[in-house]
C-alpha positions in Angstrom: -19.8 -18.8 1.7 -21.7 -16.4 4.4 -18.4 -14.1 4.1 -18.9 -12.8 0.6 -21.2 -11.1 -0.9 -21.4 -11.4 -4.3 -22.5 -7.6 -6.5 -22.6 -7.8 -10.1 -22.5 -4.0 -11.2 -22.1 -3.9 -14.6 -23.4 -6.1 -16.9 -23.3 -6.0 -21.1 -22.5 -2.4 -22.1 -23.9 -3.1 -25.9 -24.6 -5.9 -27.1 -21.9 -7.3 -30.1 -22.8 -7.2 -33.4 -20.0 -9.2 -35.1 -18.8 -12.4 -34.2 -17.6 -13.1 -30.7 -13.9 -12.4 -30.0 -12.3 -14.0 -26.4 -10.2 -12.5 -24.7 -7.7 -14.6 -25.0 -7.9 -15.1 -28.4 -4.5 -14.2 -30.5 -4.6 -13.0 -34.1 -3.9 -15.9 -36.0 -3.5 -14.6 -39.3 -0.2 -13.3 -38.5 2.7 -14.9 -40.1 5.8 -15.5 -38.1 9.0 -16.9 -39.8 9.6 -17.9 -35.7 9.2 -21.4 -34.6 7.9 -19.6 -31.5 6.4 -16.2 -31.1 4.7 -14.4 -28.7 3.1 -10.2 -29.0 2.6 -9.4 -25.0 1.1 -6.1 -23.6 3.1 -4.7 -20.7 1.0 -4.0 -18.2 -1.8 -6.8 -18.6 0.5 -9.5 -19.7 -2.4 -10.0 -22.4 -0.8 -12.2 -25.5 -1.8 -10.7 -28.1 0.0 -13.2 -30.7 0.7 -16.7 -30.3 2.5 -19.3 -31.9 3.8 -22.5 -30.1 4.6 -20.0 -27.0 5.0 -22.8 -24.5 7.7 -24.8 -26.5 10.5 -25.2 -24.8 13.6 -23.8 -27.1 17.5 -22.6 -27.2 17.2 -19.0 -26.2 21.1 -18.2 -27.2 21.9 -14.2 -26.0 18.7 -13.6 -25.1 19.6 -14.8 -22.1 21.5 -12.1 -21.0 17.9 -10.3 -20.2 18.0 -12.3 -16.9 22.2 -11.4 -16.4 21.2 -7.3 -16.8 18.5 -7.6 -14.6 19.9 -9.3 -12.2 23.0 -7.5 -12.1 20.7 -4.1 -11.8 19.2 -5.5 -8.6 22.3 -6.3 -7.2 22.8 -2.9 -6.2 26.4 -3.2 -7.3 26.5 -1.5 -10.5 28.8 1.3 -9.2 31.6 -1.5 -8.1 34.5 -2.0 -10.1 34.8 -5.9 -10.9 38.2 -7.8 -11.7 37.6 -9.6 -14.5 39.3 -13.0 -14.6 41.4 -15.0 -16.7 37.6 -17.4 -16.8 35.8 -14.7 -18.5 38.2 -13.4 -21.0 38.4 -16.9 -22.2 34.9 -17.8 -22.9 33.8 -18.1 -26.6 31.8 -15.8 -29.1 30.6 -12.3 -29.1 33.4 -10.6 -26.7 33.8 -7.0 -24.9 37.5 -8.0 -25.3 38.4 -7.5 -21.8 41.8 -8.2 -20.1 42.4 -10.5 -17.5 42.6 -8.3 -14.2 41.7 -5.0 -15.5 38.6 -3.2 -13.3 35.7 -2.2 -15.0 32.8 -1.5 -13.4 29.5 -3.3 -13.2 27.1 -0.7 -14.6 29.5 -0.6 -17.7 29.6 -4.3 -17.8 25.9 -4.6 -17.9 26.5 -2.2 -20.9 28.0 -4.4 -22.7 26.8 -7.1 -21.8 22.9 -5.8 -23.5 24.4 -4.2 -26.3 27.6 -5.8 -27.9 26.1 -9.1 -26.5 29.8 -10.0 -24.6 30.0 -13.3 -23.2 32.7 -11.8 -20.9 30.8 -9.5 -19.8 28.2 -12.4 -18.8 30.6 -14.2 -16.9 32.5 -11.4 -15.4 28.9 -10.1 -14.0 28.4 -13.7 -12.9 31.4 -14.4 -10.8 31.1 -10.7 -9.0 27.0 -10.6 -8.3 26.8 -14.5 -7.7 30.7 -15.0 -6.3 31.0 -17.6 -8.9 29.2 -18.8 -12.2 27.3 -21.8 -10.4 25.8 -19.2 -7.4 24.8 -16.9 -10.5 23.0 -19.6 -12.2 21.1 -20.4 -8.6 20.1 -16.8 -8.3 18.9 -17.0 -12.6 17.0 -20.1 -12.0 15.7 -18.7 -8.7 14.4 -15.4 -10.6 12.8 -17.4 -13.1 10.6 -19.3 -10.1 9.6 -15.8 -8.7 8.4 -14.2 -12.0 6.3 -17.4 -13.5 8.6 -18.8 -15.9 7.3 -22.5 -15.5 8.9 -23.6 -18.6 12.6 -22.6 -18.3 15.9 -23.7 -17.1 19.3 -21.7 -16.8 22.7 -23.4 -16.7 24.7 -20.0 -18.1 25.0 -16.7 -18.1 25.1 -16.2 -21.7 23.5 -18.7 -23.4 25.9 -20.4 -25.5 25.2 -24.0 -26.2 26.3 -26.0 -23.7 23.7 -29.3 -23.4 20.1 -29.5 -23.7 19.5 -28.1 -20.2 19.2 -24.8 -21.2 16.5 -23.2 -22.7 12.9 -21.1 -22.2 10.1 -20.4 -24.2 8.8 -17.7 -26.3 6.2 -16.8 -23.9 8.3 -17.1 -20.9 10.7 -14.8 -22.2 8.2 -12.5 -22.7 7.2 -12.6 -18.9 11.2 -11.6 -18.3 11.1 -8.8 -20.4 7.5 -7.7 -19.0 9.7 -7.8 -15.4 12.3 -6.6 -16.6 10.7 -3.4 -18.2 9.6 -2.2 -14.5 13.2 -1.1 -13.6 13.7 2.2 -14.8 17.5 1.1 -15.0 16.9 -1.3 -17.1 14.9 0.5 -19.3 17.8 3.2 -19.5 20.0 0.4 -20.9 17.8 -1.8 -23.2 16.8 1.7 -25.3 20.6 2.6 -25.4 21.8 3.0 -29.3 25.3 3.9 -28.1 27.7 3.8 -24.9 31.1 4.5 -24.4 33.2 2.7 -21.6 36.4 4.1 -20.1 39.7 1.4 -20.3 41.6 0.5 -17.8 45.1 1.6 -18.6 44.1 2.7 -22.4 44.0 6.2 -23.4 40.5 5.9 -26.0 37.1 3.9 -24.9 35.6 1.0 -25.5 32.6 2.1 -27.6 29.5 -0.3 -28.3 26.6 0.3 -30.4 23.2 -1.6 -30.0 22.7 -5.1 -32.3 18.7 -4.6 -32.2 18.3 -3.1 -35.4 14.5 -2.1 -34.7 15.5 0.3 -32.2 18.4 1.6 -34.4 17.0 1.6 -37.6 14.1 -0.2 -38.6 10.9 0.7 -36.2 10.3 4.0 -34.9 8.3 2.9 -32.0 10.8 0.4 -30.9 12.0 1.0 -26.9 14.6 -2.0 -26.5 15.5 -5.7 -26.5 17.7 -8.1 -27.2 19.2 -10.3 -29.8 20.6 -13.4 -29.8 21.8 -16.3 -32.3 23.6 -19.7 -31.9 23.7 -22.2 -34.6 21.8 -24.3 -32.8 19.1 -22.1 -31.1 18.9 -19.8 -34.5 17.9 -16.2 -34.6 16.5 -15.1 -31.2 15.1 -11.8 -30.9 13.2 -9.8 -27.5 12.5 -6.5 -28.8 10.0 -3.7 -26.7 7.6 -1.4 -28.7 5.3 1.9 -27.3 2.8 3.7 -29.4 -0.5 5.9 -28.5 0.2 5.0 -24.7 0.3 1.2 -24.9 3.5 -1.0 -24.2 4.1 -4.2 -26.0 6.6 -6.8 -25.9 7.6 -9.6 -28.9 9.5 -12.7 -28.7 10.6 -14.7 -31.5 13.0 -18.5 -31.3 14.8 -19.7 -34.2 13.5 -17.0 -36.5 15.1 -16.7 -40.2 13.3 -13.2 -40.7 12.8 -12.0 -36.8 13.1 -8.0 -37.6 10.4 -8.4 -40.2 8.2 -10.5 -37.5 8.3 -8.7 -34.8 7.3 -4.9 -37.0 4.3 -7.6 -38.3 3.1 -8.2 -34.7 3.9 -5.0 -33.3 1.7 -3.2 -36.6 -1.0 -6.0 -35.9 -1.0 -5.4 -32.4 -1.3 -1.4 -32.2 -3.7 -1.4 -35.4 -6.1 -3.9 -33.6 -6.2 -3.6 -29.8 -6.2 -0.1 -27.7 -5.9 0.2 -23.7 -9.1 0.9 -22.1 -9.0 1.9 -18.7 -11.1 -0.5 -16.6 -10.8 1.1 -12.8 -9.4 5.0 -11.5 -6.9 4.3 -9.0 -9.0 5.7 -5.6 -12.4 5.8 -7.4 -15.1 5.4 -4.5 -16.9 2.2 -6.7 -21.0 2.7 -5.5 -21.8 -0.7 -3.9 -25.3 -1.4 -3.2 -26.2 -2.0 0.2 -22.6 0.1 1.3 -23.5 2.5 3.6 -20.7 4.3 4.8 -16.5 4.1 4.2 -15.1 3.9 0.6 -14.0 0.7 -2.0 -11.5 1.8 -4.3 -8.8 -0.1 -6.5 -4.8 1.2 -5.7 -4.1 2.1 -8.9 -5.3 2.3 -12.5 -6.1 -0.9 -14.7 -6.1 -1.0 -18.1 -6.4 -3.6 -20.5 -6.0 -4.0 -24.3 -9.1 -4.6 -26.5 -10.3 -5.0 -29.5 -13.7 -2.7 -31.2 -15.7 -5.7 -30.6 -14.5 -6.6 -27.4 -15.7 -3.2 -25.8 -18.8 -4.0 -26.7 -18.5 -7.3 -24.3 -16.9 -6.0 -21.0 -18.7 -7.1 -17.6 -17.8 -6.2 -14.4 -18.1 -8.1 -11.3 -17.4 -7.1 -7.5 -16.8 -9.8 -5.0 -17.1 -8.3 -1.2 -15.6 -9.9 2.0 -18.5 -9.2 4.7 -16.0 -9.7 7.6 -13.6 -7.3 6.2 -16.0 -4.8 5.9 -16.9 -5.5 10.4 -13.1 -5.4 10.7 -11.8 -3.0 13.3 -9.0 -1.7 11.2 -9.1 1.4 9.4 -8.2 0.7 5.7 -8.1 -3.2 4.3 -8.1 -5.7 1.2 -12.0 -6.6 1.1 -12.3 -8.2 -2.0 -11.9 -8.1 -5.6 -13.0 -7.0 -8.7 -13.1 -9.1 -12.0 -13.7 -8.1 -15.8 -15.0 -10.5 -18.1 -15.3 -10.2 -21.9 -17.7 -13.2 -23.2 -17.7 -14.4 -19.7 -14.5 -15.0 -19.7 -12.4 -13.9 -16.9 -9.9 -11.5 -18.1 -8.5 -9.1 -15.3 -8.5 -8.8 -12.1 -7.6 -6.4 -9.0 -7.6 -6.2 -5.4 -10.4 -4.0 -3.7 -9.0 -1.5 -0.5 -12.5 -0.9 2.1 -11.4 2.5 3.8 -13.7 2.8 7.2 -15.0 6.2 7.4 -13.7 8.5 10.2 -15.8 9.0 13.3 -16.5 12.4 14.7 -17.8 12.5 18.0 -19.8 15.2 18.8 -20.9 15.1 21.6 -19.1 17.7 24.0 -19.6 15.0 26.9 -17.8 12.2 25.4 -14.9 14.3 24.4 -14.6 15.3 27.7 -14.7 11.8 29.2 -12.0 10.5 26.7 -10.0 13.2 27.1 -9.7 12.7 30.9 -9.5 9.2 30.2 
């Protein structure tokens, strides 16, 4: 325990004069038609709603979140891919493609976000994973890296097809919080309307968006996804920006799911605001810390409520031995926030040793000659 040094530097900013709020608290007077729902903020992953999150659930065509991105992060969009007599044959919502026409991924993933094909799914499948079953590796795979504990992938597309599967509201959230970071992505999921050249026709393929929030119904909407078997019900994933803060709402087997999510997403911007907790390259004034500089990378912010503002604590943890290190700039530590002592961010502290000048005509001599 000699390596750390342990620096509270903020404590209570004002002391709270209405009833104590956690920070992990959701707003539970929020009614959800969902079996599941989840209201997420982008960059935090705070949950701002929560209703039976970690159930696990039939996801239907909100699947095909995992399918785009993946396909996006192939690199291959810009191939053209042969769709095969497999794909053309699989059931439901349909691009109506040809067996052996060309069309190319990028167009695929297209149509695969907004008309919701099942085609599409497995056309993209077969060409990014060389079949359906090396797809499905690299979607279950995926779901390891980004957290999703509580979800299982067997197909592209998420037609019913066993009880093997499925997700949950609040994993699904955690995809679409990934997924959100690729620009490309983005570019797709806020698409109303896209046109797609065919192979040997003279007119387009033309698809417009199903997520009716981002077409019609909610001005702040930025994307998502539907989806809907009888089985799984009304899925929804829809994305929502307003006065600088991203959030993201998941509802499973939801009868009313457009109404739901404009009821979290008002909740969620009327009640919580970002505050920025750390200025990326901000010298932080450490007692006892002499010379050099401790700075966070880049900017944190968190959502919070009036009353939580009034709570925030601040805590740095130093690494002694990082700070004797003999390299120039390196991870020393941390810095926690709490809000009613509870933990609630975190980020990684960079000590950045301070440049030595020698003066001394002498020694600049002698190392110049050595």
């Amino acid at each position: 325990m000699k390596k750390y040094i342990f620096l509270i530097l903020v404590s209570l900013l004002l002391i709270s004069d209405g009833s104590p709020i956690y920070a992990n608290a959701p707003i539970s007077d929020i009614a959800v038609s969902g079996r599941s729902a989840v209201l997420m903020e982008q960059e935090s992953g705070r949950v701002l709603v929560a209703k039976q999150e970690h159930e696990e659930r039939k996801i239907a065509s909100i699947t095909k979140i995992m399918t785009a991105i993946l396909a996006i992060e192939s690199g291959k969009l810009t191939e053209k891919v042969k769709v095969s007599y497999e794909a053309t044959g699989v059931e439901g919502s349909s691009l109506y493609l040809k067996p052996k026409e060309k069309v190319t991924l990028e167009d695929l993933t297209y149509g695969l976000m907004l008309r919701s094909g099942n085609d599409a799914a497995v056309a993209i499948a077969e060409h990014v994973g060389g079949s359906v079953d090396g797809f499905v590796y690299m979607m279950n795979k995926k779901a390891q890296e980004i957290g999703m504990n509580d979800s299982q992938f067997t197909n592209p597309h998420g037609l019913d097809d066993g009880e093997e599967h499925y997700s949950t509201a609040y994993d699904m959230a955690l995809l679409m919080q990934y997924a959100m970071k690729n620009e490309k992505f983005r570019e797709i999921s806020q698409t109303e309307r896209y046109k797609s050249p065919q192979e040997g026709e003279k007119w387009d393929r033309v698809w417009n968006n199903k997520n009716k929030l981002l077409t019609s119904l909610y001005e702040y909407c930025t994307g998502g996804k539907t989806g809907y078997t009888k089985k799984a019900g009304r899925t929804l994933v829809t994305t929502a920006e307003k006065d600088g803060m991203s959030l993201i709402a998941v509802t499973l087997d939801a009868p009313s799911d457009w109404d739901d999510h404009i009821a979290m997403y008002e909740a969620g911007f009327a009640r919580y605001s970002l505050v920025q907790m750390a200025t990326a390259q901000e010298k932080l004034p450490v007692k006892g810390l002499q010379k050099g500089k401790l700075y966070t990378e880049e900017d944190v912010y968190y959502p919070v409520t009036e009353n939580e503002k009034n709570s925030i604590q601040k805590k740095i943890i130093v690494n002694k031995d990082a700070l004797d290190a003999k390299v120039p700039r390196t991870v020393a530590g941390k810095i926690e926030w709490y809000i009613d002592n509870e933990l609630v961010q975190s980020a990684a502290l960079i000590y950045e040793k301070p440049i030595e000048r020698e003066d001394n005509f002498f020694k600049k001599l002698f190392r110049f000659f050595s």
